[in-house]
Backbone as a chain_set.jsonl record, in Angstrom:
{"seq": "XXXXXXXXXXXXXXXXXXXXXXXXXXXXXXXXXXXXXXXXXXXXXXXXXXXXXXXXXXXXXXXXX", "coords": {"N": [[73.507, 160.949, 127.119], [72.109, 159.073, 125.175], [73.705, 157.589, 124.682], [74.355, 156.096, 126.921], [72.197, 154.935, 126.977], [71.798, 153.052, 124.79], [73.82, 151.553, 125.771], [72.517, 150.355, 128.045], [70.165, 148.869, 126.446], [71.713, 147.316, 124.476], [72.976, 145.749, 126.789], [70.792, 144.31, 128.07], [69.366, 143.516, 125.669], [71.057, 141.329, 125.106], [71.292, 139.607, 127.179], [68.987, 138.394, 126.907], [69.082, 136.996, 124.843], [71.084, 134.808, 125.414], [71.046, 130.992, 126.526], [69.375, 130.049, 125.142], [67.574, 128.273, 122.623], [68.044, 126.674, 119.535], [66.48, 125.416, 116.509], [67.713, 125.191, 114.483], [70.4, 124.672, 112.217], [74.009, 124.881, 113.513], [76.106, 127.561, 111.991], [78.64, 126.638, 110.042], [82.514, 127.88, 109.308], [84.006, 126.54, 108.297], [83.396, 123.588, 106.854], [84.508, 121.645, 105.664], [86.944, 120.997, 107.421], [85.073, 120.016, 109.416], [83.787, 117.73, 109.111], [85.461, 115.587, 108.032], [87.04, 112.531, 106.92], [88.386, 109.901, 109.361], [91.151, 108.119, 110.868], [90.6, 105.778, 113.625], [92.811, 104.513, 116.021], [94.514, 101.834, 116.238], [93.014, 100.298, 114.09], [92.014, 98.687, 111.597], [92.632, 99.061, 108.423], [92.137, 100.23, 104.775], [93.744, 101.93, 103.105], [96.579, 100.755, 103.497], [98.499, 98.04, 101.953], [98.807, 95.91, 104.277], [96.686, 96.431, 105.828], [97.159, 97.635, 108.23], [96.408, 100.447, 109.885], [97.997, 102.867, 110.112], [101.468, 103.848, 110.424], [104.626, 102.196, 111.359], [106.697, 104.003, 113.774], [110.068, 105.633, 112.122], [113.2, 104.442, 112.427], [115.089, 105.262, 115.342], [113.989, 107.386, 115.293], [113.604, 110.31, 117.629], [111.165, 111.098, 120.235], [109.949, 114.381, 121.187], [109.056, 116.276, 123.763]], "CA": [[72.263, 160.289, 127.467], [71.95, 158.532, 123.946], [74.796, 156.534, 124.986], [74.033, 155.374, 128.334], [70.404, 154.351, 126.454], [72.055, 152.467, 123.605], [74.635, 150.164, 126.076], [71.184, 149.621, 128.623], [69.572, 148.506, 125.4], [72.625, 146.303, 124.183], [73.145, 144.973, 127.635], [69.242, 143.684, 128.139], [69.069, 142.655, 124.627], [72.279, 140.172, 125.102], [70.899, 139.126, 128.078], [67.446, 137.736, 126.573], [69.495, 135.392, 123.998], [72.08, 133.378, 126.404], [70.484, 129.963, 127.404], [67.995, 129.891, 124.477], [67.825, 127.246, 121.781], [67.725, 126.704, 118.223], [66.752, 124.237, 115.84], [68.424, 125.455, 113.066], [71.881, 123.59, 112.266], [75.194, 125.692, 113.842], [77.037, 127.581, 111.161], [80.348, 125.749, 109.888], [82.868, 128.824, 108.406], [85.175, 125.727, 107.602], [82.512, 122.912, 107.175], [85.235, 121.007, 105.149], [87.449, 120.579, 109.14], [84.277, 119.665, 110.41], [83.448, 116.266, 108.794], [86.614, 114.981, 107.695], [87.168, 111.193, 107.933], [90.01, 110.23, 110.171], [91.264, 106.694, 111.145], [90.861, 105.181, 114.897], [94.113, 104.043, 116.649], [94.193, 100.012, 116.19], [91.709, 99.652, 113.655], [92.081, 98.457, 110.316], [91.921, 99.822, 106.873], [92.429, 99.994, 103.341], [94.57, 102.583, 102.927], [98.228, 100.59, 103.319], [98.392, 96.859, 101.485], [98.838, 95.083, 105.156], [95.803, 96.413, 106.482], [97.529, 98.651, 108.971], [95.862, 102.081, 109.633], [99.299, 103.972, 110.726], [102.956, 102.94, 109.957], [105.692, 102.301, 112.707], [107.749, 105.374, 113.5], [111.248, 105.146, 111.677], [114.121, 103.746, 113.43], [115.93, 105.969, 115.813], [113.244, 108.526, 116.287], [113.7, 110.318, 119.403], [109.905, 111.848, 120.758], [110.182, 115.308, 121.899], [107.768, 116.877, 124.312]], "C": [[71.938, 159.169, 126.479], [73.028, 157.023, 124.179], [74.624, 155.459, 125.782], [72.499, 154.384, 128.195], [70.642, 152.884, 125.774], [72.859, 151.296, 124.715], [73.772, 149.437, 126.866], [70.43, 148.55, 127.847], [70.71, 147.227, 124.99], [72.749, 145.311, 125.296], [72.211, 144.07, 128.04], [69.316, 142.734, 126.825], [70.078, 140.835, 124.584], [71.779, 139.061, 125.904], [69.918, 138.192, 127.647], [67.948, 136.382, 125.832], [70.184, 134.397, 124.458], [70.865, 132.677, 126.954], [69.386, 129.385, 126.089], [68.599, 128.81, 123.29], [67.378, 127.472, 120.567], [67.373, 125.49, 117.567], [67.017, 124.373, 114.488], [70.224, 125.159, 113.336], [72.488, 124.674, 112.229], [75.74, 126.347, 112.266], [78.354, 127.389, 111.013], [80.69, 127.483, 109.02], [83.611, 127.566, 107.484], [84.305, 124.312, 107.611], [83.655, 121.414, 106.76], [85.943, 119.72, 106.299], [86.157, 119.948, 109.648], [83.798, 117.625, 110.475], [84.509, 115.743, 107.931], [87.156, 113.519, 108.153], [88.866, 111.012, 108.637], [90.096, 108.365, 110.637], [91.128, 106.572, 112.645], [91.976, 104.826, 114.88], [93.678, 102.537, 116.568], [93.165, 99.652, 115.57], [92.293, 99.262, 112.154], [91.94, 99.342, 109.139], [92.242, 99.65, 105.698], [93.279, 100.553, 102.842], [96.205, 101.908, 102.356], [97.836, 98.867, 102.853], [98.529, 95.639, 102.877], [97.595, 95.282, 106.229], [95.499, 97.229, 107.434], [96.534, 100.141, 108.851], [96.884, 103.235, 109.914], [100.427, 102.956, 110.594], [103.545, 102.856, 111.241], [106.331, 103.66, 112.276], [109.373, 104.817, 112.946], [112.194, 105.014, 112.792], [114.986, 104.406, 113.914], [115.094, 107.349, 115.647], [112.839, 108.717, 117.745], [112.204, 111.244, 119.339], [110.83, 113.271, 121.115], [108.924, 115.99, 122.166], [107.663, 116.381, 125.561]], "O": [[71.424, 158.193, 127.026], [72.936, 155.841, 123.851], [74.698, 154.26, 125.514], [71.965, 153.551, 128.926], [70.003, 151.861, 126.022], [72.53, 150.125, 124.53], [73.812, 148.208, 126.81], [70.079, 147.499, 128.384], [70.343, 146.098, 125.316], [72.668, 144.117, 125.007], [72.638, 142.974, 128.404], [69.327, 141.503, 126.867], [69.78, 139.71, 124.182], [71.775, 137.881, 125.554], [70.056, 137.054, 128.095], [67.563, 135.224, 125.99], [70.035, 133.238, 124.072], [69.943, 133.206, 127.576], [68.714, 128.361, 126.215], [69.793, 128.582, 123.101], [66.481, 128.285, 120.342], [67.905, 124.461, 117.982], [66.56, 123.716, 113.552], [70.964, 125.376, 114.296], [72.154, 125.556, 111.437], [75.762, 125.525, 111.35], [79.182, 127.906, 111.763], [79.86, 128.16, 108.412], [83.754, 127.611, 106.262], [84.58, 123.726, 108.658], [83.623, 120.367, 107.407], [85.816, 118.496, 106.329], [86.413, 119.159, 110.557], [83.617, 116.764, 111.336], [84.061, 115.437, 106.826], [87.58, 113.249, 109.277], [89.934, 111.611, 108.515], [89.133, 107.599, 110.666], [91.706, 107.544, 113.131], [92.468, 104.714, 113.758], [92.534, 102.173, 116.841], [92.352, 98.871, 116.065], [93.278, 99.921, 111.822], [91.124, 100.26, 109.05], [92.812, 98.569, 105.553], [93.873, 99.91, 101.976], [96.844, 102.25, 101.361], [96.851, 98.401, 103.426], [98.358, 94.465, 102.548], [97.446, 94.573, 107.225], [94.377, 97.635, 107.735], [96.106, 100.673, 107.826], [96.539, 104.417, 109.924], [100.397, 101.726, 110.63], [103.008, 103.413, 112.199], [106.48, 104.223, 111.191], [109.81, 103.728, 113.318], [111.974, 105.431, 113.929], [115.988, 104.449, 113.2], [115.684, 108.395, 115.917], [112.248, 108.053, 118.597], [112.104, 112.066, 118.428], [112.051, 113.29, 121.276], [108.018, 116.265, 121.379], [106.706, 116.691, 126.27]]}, "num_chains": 1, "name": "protein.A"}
């Protein structure tokens, strides 16, 4: 009986929190991954002395996939 009380109780309670909102900021476990800068494709940068943001692939690489 205790049982059948306790998953009624779990199942209602679950129920009440889907859909609802917060305004308290998500927790990051890995906050580090989260905001990590990253370069655009065709954009410039500082990184390499020509300006480049990514190198050419070396010569006689075959893709696979």
């Amino acid at each position: 009986m205790f049982g059948a009380l306790a998953l009624m109780c779990a199942v209602g309670l679950t129920g009440c929190a889907r859909g609802c909102t917060s305004s308290r900021p998500p927790i990051h476990l890995n906050p580090i991954m989260d905001d990590q800068p990253k370069v655009l494709v065709q954009t410039g940068s500082d990184f390499f002395f020509d300006g480049a943001s990514m190198r050419e692939p070396v010569p006689g690489t075959v893709p696979i996939g």
